[in-house]
C-alpha positions as YAML, in Angstrom:
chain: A
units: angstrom
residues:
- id: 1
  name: UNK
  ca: [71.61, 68.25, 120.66]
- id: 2
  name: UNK
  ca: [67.98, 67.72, 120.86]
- id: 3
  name: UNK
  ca: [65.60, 69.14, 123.08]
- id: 4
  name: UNK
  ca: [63.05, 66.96, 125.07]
- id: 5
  name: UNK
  ca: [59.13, 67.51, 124.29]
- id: 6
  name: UNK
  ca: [59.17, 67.51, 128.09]
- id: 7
  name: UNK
  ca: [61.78, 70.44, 128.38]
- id: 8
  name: UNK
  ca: [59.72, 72.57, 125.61]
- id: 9
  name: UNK
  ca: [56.30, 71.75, 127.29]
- id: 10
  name: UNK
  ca: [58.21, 73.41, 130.06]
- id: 11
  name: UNK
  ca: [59.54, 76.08, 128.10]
- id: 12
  name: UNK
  ca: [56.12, 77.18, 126.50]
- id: 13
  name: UNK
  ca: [53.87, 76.77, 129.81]
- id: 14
  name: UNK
  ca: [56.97, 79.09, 131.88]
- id: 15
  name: UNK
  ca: [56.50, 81.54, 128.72]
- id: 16
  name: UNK
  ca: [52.64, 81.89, 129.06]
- id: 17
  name: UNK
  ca: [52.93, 81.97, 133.02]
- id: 18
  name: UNK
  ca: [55.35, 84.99, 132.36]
- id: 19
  name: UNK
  ca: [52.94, 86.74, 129.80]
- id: 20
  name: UNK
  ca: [50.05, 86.17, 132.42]
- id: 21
  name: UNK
  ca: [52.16, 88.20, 135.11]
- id: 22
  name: UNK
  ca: [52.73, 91.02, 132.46]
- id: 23
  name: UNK
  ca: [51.79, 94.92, 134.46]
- id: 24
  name: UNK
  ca: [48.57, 95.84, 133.61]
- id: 25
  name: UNK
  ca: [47.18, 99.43, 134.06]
- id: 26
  name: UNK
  ca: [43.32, 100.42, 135.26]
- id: 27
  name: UNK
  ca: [42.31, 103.90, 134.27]
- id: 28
  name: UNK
  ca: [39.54, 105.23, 136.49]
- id: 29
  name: UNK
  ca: [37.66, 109.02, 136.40]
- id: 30
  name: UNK
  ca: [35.93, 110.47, 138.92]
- id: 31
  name: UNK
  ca: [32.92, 113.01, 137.77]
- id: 32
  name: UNK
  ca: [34.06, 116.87, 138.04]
- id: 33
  name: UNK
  ca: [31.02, 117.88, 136.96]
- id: 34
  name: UNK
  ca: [29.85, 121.13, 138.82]
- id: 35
  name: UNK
  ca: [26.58, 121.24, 139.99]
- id: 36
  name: UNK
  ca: [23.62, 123.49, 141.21]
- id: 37
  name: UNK
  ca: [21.54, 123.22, 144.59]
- id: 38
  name: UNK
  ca: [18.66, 125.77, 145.79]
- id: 39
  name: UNK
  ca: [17.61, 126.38, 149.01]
- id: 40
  name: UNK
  ca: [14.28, 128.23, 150.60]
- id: 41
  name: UNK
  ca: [12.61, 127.90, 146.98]
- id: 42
  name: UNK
  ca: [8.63, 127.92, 147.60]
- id: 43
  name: UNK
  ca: [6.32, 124.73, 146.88]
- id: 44
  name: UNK
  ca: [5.78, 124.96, 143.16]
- id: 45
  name: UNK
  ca: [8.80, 127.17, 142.24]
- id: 46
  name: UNK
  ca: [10.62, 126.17, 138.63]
- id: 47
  name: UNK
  ca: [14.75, 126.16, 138.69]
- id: 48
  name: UNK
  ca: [15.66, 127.85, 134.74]
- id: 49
  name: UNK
  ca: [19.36, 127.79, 133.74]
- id: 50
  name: UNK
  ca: [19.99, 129.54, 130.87]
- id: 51
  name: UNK
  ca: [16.46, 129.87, 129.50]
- id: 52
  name: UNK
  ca: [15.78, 126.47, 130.02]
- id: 53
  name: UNK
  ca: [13.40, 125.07, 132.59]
- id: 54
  name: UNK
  ca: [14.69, 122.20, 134.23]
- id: 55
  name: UNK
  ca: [12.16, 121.22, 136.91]
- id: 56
  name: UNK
  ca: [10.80, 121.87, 139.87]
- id: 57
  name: UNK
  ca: [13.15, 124.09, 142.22]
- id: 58
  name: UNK
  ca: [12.83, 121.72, 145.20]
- id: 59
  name: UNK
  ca: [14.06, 118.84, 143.31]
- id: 60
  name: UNK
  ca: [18.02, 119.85, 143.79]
- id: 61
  name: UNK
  ca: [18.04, 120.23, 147.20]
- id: 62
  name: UNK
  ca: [19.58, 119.06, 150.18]
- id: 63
  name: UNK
  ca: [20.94, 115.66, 148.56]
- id: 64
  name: UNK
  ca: [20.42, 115.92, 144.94]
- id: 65
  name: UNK
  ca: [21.94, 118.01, 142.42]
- id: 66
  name: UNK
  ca: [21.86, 119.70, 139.23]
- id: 67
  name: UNK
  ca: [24.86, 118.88, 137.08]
- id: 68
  name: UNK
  ca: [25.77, 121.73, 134.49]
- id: 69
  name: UNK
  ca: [28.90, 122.69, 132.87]
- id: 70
  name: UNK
  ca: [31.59, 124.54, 133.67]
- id: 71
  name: UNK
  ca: [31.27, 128.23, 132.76]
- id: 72
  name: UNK
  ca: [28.67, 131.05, 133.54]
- id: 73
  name: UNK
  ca: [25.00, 130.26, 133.48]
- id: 74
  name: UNK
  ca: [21.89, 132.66, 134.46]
- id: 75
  name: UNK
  ca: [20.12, 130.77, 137.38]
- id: 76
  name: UNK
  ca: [16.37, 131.72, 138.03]
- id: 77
  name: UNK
  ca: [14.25, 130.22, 140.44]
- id: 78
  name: UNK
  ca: [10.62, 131.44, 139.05]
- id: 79
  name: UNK
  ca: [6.96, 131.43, 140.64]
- id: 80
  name: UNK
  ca: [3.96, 131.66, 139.33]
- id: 81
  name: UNK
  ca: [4.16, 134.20, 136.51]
- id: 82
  name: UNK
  ca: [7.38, 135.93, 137.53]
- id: 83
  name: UNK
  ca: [11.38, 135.59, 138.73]
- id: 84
  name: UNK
  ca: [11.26, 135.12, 142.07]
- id: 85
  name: UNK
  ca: [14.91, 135.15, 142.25]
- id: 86
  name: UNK
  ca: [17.74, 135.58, 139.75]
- id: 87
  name: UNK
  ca: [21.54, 134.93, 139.63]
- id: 88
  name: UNK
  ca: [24.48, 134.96, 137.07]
- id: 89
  name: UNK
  ca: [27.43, 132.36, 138.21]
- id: 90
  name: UNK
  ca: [30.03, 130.90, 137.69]
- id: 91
  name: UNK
  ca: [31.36, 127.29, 138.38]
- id: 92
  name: UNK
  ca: [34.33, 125.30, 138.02]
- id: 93
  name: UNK
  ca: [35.60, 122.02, 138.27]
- id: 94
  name: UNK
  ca: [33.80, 119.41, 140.89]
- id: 95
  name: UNK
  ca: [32.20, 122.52, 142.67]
- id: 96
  name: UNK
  ca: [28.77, 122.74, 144.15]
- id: 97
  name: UNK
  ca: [27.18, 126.36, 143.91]
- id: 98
  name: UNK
  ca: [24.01, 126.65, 146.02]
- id: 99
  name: UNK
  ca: [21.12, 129.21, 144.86]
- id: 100
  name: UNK
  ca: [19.96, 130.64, 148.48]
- id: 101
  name: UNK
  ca: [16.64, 131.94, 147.69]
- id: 102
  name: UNK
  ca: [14.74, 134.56, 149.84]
- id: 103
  name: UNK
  ca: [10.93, 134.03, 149.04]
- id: 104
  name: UNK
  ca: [9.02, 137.26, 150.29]
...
């Protein structure tokens, strides 16, 4: 018994239609990266995390924000020549943590 070359044309073109309809998977990840804000920082105030400056205070507020890792980290929002204001925190996961600064 012989099979047509119509029949396997058939055959092979139902076989890749199948392996086109194979599940596929799509992995996403969504950034849970904490972050930093400051508010009430003075014009001209520098934001230091850890030692390290990082720009202007003013910079991460209100809609943009610091990204840092998770853990503790020594926040210090500094003024000409001194600390204005200084914090140790901690943050987790996709949290923001906001740095509420209190000029005098």
């Amino acid at each position: 018994m012989s099979i047509s070359t119509s029949s396997w044309v058939a055959a092979v073109v139902l076989l890749l239609l199948t392996a086109c309809a194979a599940p596929s998977s799509h992995v996403s990840t969504v950034d849970r990266q904490p972050g930093l804000m400051v508010t009430g920082a003075p014009r001209g105030a520098i934001l230091v995390v850890d030692g390290i400056e990082v720009g202007p205070a003013n910079d991460y507020s209100k809609i943009r924000t610091l990204s840092v890792l998770p853990g503790r980290h020594v926040v210090e929002v500094r003024g000409p020549g001194d600390a204005i204001h200084r914090e140790e925190i901690f943050v987790d996961g996709g949290a923001v943590k906001t740095i509420h600064v209190q000029a005098e």
